[in-house]
C-alpha positions as CSV (number, residue, x, y, z in Angstrom):
1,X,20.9,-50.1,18.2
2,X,19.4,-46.8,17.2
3,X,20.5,-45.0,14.3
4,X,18.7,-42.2,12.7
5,X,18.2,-38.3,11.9
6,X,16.6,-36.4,14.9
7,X,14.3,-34.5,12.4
8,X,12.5,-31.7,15.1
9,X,15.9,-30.2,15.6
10,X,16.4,-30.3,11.9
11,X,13.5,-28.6,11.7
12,X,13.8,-26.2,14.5
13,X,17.4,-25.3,12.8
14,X,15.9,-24.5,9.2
15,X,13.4,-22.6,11.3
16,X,15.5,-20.0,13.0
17,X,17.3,-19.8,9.2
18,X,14.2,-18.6,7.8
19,X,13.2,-16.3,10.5
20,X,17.1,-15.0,10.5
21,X,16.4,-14.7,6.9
22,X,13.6,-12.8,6.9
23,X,14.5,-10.5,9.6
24,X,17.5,-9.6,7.4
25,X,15.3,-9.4,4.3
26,X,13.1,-6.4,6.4
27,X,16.2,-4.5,8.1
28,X,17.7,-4.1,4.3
29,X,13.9,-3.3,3.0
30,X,13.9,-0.8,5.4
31,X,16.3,1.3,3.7
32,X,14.7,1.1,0.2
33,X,13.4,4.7,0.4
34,X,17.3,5.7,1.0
35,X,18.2,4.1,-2.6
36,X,15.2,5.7,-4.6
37,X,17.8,7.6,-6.2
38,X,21.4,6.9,-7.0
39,X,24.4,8.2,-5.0
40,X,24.7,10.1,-1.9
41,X,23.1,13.4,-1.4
42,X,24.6,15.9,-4.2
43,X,26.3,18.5,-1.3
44,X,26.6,19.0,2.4
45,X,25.4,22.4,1.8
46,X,22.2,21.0,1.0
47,X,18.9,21.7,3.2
48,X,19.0,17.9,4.3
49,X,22.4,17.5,4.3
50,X,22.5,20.8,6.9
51,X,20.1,19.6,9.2
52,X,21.7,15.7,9.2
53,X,25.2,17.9,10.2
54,X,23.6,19.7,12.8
55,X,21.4,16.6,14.2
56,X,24.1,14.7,14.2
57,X,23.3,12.1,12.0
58,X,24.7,9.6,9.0
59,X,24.0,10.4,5.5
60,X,23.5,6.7,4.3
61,X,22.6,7.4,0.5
62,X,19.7,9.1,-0.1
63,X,19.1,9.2,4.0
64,X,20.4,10.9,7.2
65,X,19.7,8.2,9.8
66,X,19.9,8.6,13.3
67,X,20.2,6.4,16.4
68,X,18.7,7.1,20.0
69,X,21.6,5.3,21.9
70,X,19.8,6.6,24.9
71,X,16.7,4.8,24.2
72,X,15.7,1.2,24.3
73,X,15.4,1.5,20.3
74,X,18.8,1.0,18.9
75,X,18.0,1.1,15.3
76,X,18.5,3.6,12.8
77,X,15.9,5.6,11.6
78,X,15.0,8.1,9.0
79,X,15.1,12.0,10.2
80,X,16.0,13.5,6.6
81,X,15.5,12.7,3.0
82,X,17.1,14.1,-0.1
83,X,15.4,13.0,-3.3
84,X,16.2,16.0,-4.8
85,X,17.3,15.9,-9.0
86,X,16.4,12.0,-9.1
87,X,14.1,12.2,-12.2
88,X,11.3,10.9,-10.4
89,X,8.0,11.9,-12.2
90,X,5.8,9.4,-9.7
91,X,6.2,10.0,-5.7
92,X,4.0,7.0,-4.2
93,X,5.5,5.3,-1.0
94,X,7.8,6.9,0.9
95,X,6.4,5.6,4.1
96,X,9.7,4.1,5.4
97,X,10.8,7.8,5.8
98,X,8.2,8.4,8.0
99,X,10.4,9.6,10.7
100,X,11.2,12.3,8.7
101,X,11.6,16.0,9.6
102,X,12.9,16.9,6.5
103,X,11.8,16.1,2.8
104,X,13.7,17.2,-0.4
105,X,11.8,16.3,-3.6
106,X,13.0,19.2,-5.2
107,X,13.7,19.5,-9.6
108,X,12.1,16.5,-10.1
109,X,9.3,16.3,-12.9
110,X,6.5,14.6,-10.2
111,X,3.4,14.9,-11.3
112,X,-0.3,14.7,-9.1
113,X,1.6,14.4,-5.5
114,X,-0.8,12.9,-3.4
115,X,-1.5,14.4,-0.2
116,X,-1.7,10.6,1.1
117,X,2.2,10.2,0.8
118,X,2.5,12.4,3.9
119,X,-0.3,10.8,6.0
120,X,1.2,9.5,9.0
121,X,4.3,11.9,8.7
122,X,4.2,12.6,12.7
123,X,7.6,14.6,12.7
124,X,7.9,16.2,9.2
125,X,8.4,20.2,9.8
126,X,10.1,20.8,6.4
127,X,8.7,19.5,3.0
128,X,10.6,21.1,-0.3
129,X,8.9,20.4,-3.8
130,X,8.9,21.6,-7.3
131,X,7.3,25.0,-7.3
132,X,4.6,23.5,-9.6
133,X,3.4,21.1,-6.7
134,X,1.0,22.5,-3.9
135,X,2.0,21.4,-0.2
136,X,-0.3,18.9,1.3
137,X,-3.5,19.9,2.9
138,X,-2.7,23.2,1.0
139,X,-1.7,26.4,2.2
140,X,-3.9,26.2,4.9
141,X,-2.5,23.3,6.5
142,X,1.3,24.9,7.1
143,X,2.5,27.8,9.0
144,X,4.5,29.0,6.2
145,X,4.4,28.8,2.6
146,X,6.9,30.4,-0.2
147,X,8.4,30.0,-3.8
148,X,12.0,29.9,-3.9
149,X,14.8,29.2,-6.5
150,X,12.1,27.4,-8.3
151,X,10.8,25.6,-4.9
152,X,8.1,25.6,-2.9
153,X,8.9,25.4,0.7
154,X,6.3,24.2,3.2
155,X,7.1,24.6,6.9
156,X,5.9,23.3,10.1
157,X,2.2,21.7,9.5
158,X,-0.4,23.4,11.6
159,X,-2.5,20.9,14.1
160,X,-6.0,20.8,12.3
161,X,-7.5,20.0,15.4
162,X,-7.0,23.2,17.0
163,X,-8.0,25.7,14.1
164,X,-10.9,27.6,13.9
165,X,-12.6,28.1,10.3
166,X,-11.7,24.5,9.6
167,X,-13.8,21.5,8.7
168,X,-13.9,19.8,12.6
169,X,-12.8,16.2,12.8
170,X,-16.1,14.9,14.7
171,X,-14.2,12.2,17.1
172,X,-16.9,10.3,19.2
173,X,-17.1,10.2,23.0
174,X,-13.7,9.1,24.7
175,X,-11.6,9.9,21.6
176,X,-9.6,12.9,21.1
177,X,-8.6,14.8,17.8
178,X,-5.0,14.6,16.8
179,X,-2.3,15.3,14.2
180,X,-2.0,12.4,11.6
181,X,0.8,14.0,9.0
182,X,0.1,17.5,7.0
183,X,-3.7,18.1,6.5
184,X,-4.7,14.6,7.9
185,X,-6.3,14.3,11.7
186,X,-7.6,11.1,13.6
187,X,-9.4,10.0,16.6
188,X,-7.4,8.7,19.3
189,X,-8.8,6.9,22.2
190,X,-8.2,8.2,25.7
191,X,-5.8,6.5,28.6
192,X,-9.0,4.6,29.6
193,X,-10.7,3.1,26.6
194,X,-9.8,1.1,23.4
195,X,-11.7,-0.7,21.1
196,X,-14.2,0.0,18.1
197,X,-15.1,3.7,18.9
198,X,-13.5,3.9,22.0
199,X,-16.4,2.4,23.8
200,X,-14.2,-0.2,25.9
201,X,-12.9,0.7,29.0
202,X,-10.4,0.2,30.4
203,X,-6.6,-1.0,28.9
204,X,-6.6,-3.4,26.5
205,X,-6.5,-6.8,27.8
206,X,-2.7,-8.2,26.7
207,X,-2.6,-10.8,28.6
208,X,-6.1,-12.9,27.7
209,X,-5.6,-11.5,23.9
210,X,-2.2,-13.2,23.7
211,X,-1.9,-16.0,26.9
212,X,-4.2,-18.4,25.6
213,X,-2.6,-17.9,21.9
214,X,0.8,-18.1,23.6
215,X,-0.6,-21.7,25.8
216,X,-2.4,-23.0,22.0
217,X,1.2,-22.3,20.3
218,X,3.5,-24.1,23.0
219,X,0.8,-26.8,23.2
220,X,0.9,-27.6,19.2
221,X,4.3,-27.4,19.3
222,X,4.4,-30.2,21.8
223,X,2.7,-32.2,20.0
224,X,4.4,-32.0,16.6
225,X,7.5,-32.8,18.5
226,X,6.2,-35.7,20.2
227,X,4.9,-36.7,17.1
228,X,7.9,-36.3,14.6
229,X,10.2,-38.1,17.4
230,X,8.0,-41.2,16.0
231,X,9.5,-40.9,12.8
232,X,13.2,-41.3,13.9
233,X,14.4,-44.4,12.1
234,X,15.2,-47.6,13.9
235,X,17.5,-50.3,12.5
C-alpha cells in the first residue's frame, strides 16, 4: 500500500501562486505613476482632464487610462497625466506614463528636470511645466513654445531627424534615424537586418533563439519530475 504526498504537483501548484502573484504585483506597479500624488485630478476643466473627456478615457487618480478594445491589447494604458499642485520638487521616473500625450507637472517646486524623463515618450504632444523649467531638447526641439498663467507650455516635439541646422544623428548603414521622445533620436534597423549595427540580415531568427531554450526547459523539467516522483513516500 502506497501512501504519500505527490510533491511535483505541490510544487507545480505553489508555482502558478508565485507567478499569479507576481503578475498581480506588476499590473498594480503599473499604475504607480497614477498615485504620485494624492486624489484625483483637481477639475475636469483641467488640460488633462479635457483631453481624457474628449478621448474617451477613465480618470483613475492621477491618470486618464484608455483601452484599445479593438486591438489584441486589452489593457489599460496611460494617454494623460495630471501631476499638477503635488508638491513634487524631484521629477525622476515617470516611465510608466510613457504612453502619454499629455503631461501636467504644473505649480510644483521641481527643480533640474532632466530631459531623460521624456526619452522614449513616443506619443507625448503636450508637456505643461512650471514656467521656471525649459522644455526638453529646448526650444528647438518643439513646434511651439509659450509662458502662460505661470506655465510653460510645450507642444508637439519636432522630429530631429528631419531638421536642417541640427546636430545629425550619424545612424550606420541599414539603420534609419528616428524619434525617441522630445530632443532624443535613435537608429533603427531596417525590415531586413537586426543585430549589433544592423549588419545581420535578414529577420531575427525566433525560432533557433528560443526552440532549443524551449526543448532544454521541457527537457529539465522532465527530469526534475521524474526525479522528485522518487521521493513519494512508501509505507
Amino acid at each position: 500500500m502506497r501512501v504519500g504526498v505527490f510533491q511535483p504537483k505541490s510544487s507545480v501548484i505553489i508555482l502558478l501562486i508565485i507567478i499569479s502573484c507576481l503578475y498581480t504585483s506588476c499590473q498594480l506597479a503599473e499604475l504607480q505613476v497614477c498615485k504620485l500624488c494624492s486624489g484625483s485630478a483637481l477639475n475636469a476643466s483641467a488640460p488633462v482632464g479635457q483631453f481624457c473627456a474628449s478621448s474617451a478615457g477613465l480618470m483613475v487618480g492621477r491618470c486618464c487610462l484608455r483601452n484599445d478594445n479593438n486591438t489584441s491589447n486589452t489593457e489599460e494604458y496611460v494617454i494623460g497625466l495630471d501631476l499638477s499642485n503635488c508638491s513634487l520638487s524631484n521629477v525622476s521616473d515617470l516611465r510608466e506614463a510613457s504612453t502619454a500625450v499629455i503631461i501636467d507637472l504644473s505649480h510644483n517646486p521641481i527643480a533640474n528636470l532632466s530631459d531623460k524623463v521624456f526619452q522614449g515618450f513616443f506619443y507625448l504632444k503636450d508637456l505643461i511645466l512650471p514656467s521656471d523649467q525649459a522644455c526638453p531638447g529646448g526650444n528647438a526641439s518643439w513646434e511651439k513654445v509659450e509662458v502662460k498663467e505661470g506655465n510653460r507650455l510645450c507642444h508637439d516635439p519636432l522630429n530631429l531627424c528631419n531638421q536642417t541646422g541640427q546636430l545629425a544623428l550619424e545612424c550606420p548603414e541599414n539603420s534609419l534615424c528616428a524619434p525617441y521622445g522630445p530632443g532624443f533620436s535613435e537608429c533603427k534597423c531596417d525590415g531586413k537586418h537586426h543585430g549589433y549595427k544592423c549588419l545581420r540580415e535578414g529577420q531575427f531568427p525566433i525560432l533557433q533563439v528560443f526552440g532549443p531554450l524551449g526543448a532544454s526547459t521541457v527537457l529539465v523539467a522532465t527530469i526534475l519530475w521524474v526525479t522528485q516522483r522518487r521521493k513519494v513516500i512508501s509505507i
